[in-house]
Structures are given as structure tokens and as C-alpha cells.
C-alpha positions, -999 to +999 in steps of 0.1 A: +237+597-136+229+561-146+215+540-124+207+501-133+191+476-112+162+467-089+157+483-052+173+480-030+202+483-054+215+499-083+244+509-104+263+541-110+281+552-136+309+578-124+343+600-140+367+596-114+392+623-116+426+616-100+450+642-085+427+666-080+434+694-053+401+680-029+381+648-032+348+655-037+311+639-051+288+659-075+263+659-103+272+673-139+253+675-165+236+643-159+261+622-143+281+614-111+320+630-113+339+619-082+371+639-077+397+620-053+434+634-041+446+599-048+470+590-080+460+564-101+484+535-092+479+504-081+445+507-077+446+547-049+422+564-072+395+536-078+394+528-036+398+568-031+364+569-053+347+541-034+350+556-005+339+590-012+308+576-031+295+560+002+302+586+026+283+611-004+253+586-003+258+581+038+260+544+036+291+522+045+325+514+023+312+480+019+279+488+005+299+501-027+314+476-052+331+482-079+314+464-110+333+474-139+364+500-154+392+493-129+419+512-146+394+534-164+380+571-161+344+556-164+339+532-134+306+513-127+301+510-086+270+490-076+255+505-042+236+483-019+205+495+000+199+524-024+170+526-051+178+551-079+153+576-064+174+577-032+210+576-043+195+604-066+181+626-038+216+619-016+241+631-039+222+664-052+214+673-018 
């Protein structure tokens, strides 16, 4: 996991994976993999990922942003109110 930026924000750099059977957040081998239902039109996947990042770090929709990769694998969502100690601690646990 990457995480840019001062407290009380930073930025993570996820693999989104669309079409999968469940949408789910987790750690591998270093990084964040987000795994959404969603297909990757019009935007489904990307909003699908958003969404599932802030539930997995508890905060709300809007404290997620995508920052950069809209139509790509690799997407770069800033979080809001999260140092990288804390988003960290929130998505292992």
C-alpha cells in the first residue's frame, strides 16, 4: 500500500478488479486490491471501488476521491481524515 500526503490525509494506490463474484477490500503483498461486482462501463467499477474503500476504512463516500486512473486497473483515491498509520491499521484489521 502507498500512501502519499500529510495527516489528516493521504493517498492510496489500489487494483480494482471488476466482475468479481463479491466486492471486497484487502491487503496483498504490499498493496490495497479492491474487488467490486460492478462492470467497468461508464464509470460502475471505479464508483463500485470508492465506495467499498470508505466503508473498509469506516469513513463516508465523500471522504474518498478519486485522484487519478479513471479507466485504469491502478486507481489513486485520496481519503480525507486518515493518516497513513490509520488507513493502515483499518484495512488489515
Amino acid at each position: 500500500m502507498t500512501c502519499q500526503g500529510q495527516p489528516p490525509a493521504c493517498v492510496l494506490v489500489v487494483r480494482v478488479t471488476p466482475k468479481s463474484r463479491s466486492t471486497d477490500v484487502r491487503i496483498t503483498d504490499g498493496g490495497v486490491q479492491v474487488r467490486v461486482t460492478a462492470v467497468p462501463e461508464d464509470g460502475r467499477a471505479t464508483e463500485a471501488a470508492r465506495r467499498a474503500l470508505a466503508s473498509a476504512l469506516g469513513l463516508r463516500r465523500t471522504a474518498v476521491e478519486l485522484e487519478a486512473g479513471a479507466t485504469s486497473r491502478i486507481k489513486r483515491f485520496r481519503v480525507d481524515g486518515l493518516n497513513e498509520a490509520t488507513a493502515r491499521q483499518r484495512l488489515a484489521g
